[in-house]
C-alpha positions in Angstrom: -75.1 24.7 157.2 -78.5 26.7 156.8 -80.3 27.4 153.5 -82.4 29.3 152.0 -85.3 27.8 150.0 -87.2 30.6 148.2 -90.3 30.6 146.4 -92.4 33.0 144.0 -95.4 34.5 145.4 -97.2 34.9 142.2 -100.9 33.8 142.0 -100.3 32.7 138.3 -97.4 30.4 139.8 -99.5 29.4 143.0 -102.9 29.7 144.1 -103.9 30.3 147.7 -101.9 30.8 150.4 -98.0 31.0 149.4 -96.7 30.3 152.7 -99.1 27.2 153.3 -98.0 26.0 149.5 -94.4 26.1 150.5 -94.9 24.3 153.9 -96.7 21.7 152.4 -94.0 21.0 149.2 -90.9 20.8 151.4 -92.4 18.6 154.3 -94.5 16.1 151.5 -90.9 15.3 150.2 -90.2 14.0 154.0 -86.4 14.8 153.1 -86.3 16.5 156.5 -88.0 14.4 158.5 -85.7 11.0 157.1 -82.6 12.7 157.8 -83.1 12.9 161.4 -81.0 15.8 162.4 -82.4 18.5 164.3 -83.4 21.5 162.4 -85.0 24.9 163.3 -86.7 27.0 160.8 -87.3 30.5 159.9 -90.1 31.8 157.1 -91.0 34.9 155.9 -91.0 37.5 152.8 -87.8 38.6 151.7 -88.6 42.2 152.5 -86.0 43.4 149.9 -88.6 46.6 148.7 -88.9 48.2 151.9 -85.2 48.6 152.1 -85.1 49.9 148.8 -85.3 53.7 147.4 -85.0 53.7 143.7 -85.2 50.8 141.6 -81.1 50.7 141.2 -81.4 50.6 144.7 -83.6 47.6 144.9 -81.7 45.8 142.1 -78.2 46.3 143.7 -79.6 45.2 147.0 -81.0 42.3 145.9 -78.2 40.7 143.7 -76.1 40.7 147.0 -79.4 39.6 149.0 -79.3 36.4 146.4 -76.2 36.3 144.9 -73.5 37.2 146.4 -72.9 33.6 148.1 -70.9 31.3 145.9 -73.0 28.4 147.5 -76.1 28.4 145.3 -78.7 26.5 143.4 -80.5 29.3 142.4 -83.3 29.5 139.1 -81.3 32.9 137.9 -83.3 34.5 135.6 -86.7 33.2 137.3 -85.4 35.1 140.6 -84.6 38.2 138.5 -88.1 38.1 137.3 -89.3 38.6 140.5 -87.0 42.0 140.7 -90.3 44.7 141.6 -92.8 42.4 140.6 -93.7 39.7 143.4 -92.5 39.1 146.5 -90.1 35.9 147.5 -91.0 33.7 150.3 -88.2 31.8 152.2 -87.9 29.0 154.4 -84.6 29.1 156.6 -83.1 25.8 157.5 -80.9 25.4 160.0 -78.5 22.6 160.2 -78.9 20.5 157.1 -75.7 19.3 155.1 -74.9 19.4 151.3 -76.8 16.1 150.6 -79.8 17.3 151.9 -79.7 20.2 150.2 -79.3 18.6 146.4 -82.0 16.1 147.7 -84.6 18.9 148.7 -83.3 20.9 145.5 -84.0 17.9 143.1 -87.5 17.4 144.7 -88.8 21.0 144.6 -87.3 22.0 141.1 -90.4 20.6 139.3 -92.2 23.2 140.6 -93.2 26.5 139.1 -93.3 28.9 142.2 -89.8 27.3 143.3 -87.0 29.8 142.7 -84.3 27.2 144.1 -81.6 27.4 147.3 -78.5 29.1 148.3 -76.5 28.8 151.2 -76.7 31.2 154.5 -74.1 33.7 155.7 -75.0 35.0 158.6 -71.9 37.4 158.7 -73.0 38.9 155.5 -74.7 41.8 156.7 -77.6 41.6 154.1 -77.9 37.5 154.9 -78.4 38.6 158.7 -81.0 41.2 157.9 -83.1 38.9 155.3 -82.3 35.3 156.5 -82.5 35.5 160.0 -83.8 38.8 161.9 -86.3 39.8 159.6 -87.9 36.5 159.9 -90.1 34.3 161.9 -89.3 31.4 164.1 -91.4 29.1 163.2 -90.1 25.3 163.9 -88.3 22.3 165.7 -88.1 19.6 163.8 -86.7 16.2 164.3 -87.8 13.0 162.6 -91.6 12.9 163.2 -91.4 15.3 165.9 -92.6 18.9 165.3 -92.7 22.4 167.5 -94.3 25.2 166.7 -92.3 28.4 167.9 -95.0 31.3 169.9 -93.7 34.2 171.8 -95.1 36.0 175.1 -99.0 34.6 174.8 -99.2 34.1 171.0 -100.3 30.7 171.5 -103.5 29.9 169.4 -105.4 27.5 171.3 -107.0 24.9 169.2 -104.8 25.7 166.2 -105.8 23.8 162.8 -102.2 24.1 162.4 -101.0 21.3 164.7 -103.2 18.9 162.7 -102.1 20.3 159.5 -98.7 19.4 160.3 -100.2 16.1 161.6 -101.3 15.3 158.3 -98.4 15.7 156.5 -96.7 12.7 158.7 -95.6 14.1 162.1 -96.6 12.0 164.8 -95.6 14.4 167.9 -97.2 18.4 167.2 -97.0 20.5 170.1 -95.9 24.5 170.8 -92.7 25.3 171.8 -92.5 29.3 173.8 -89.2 31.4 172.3 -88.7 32.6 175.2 -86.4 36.3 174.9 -85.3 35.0 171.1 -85.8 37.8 169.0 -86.6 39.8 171.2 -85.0 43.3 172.7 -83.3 41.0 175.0 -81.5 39.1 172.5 -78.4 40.2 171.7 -77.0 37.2 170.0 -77.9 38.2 166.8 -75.2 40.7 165.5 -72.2 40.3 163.4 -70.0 40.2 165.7 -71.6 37.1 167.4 -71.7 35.1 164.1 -68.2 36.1 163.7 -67.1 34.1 166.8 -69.8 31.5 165.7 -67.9 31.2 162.5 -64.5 31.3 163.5 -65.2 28.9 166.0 -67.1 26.3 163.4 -64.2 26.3 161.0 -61.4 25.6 163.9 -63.1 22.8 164.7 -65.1 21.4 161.5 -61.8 20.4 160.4 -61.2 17.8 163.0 -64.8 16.6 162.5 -66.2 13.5 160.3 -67.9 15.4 157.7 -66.6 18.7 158.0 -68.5 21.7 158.9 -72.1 20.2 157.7 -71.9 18.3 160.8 -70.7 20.8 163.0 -73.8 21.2 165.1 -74.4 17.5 165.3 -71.1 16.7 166.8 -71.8 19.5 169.2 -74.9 17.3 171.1 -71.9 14.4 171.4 -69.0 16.5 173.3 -72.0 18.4 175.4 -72.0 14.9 177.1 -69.1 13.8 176.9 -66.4 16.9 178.0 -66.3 17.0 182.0 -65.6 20.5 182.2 -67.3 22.0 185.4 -69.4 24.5 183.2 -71.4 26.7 185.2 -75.3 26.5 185.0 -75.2 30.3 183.2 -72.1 29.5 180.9 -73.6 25.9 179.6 -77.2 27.9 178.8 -74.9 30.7 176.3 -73.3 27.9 174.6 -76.9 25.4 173.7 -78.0 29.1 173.1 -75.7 28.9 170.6 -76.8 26.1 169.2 -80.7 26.7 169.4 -81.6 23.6 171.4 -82.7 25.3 174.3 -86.6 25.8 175.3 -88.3 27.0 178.4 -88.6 23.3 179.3 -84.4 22.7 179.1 -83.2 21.2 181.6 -79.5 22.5 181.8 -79.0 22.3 185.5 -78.7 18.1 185.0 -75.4 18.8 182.6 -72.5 18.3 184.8 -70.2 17.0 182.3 -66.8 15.2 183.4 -63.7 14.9 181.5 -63.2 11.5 179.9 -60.0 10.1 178.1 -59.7 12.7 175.2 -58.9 9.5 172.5 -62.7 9.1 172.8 -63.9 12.5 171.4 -60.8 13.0 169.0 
């Protein structure tokens, strides 16, 4: 599943740099990093007041913005706080499962600036706006290994970054180009597409050890195991899908073959 893990902007909650301050309290917990599951990551501020006319407006937007997921671990009346007065930073997770959600929840709630979690809908239409195309791609993480997302030349050579993250106990930093994600020639990112995505996910999650929260996991096993002839273009849309593919894929080696079906069942 993906989450969203927001936080309070407010300088009496945090000093310095919000976004740094968040970074720094989910990665120290290294609940991320033990799992071992391959996660991509979003930040940004949840730009609720530029969509907004009137303050009705802004309130009705932003109780289905927050709350209109049943899936939540939220610090209500904190979050309503913020209503006009500060801005909420988020970090997007992709592909975590319900235990390391509590686990990252139980960590974090000590802190003041944390608001707490909720679970993403991408085919909500206010979860697709604020949780995923309003914000920055920012990282690939697995274990110790950590990639920094640039598009088309952002690259910042020499980037304090890359030790930053070093510090906080990755032992593999490097960049990681986006390629067309995001960009005008991206068109998987409408409702229609995480409709399929969806419907797809809960046909098969319930064949699957663990249920949908391990729906993305199981996805790396079949990719290897099914021996349909995929063509080079089809098998590229489906890891697109899934995120895990990088200027650097090589997708032209998969050329699955089908084995006995008992062993993927």
């Amino acid at each position: 599943m993906n989450i969203a893990v927001l936080f309070d902007s407010d300088p009496k909650k945090i000093s310095g740099n919000y976004a740094m301050a968040a970074r720094e309290r989910i990665l120290s917990t290294n609940i991320i990093q033990t799992s071992g599951r391959h996660v991509k990551v979003r930040i940004g501020d949840v730009g609720i007041y530029s969509h907004s006319r009137s303050y009705s407006d802004y309130e009705s937007l932003a109780e289905r913005v927050y709350f209109s997921n049943g899936s939540q671990m939220l610090k209500s009346k904190q979050l309503r706080a913020t209503y006009l007065k500060s801005t909420v930073f988020t970090w997007v997770i992709q592909n975590v499962d319900e235990r390391i959600a509590q686990e990252l929840h139980a960590a974090l709630s000590p802190e003041r600036f944390y608001l707490g979690m909720l679970r993403v809908d991408l085919t909500n239409p206010a979860h697709l706006v604020f949780y995923r195309n309003s914000l920055i791609s920012k990282y690939r993480i697995k274990g110790t290994s950590c990639r920094i997302f640039y598009c088309m030349g952002s690259q910042e050579e020499g980037s304090v970054e890359l030790e930053e993250l070093k510090a906080l106990g990755f032992t593999d930093v490097d960049w990681e180009d986006t390629g067309g994600h995001g960009t005008i020639f991206d068109d998987f990112d409408t409702l229609e597409h995480f409709s399929r995505i969806q419907a797809f996910q809960k046909l098969v999650s319930a064949y699957l050890p663990g249920g949908e929260d391990n729906y993305l996991a199981h996805w790396v096993r079949w990719r290897e195991r099914w021996r349909w002839r995929l063509t080079k273009k089809t098998l590229r849309k489906l890891e697109y899908l899934r995120g895990d593919i990088s200027n650097n894929s090589q997708t032209s080696c998969f050329r699955p073959v089908m084995r006995d079906t008992k062993e993927w069942r």
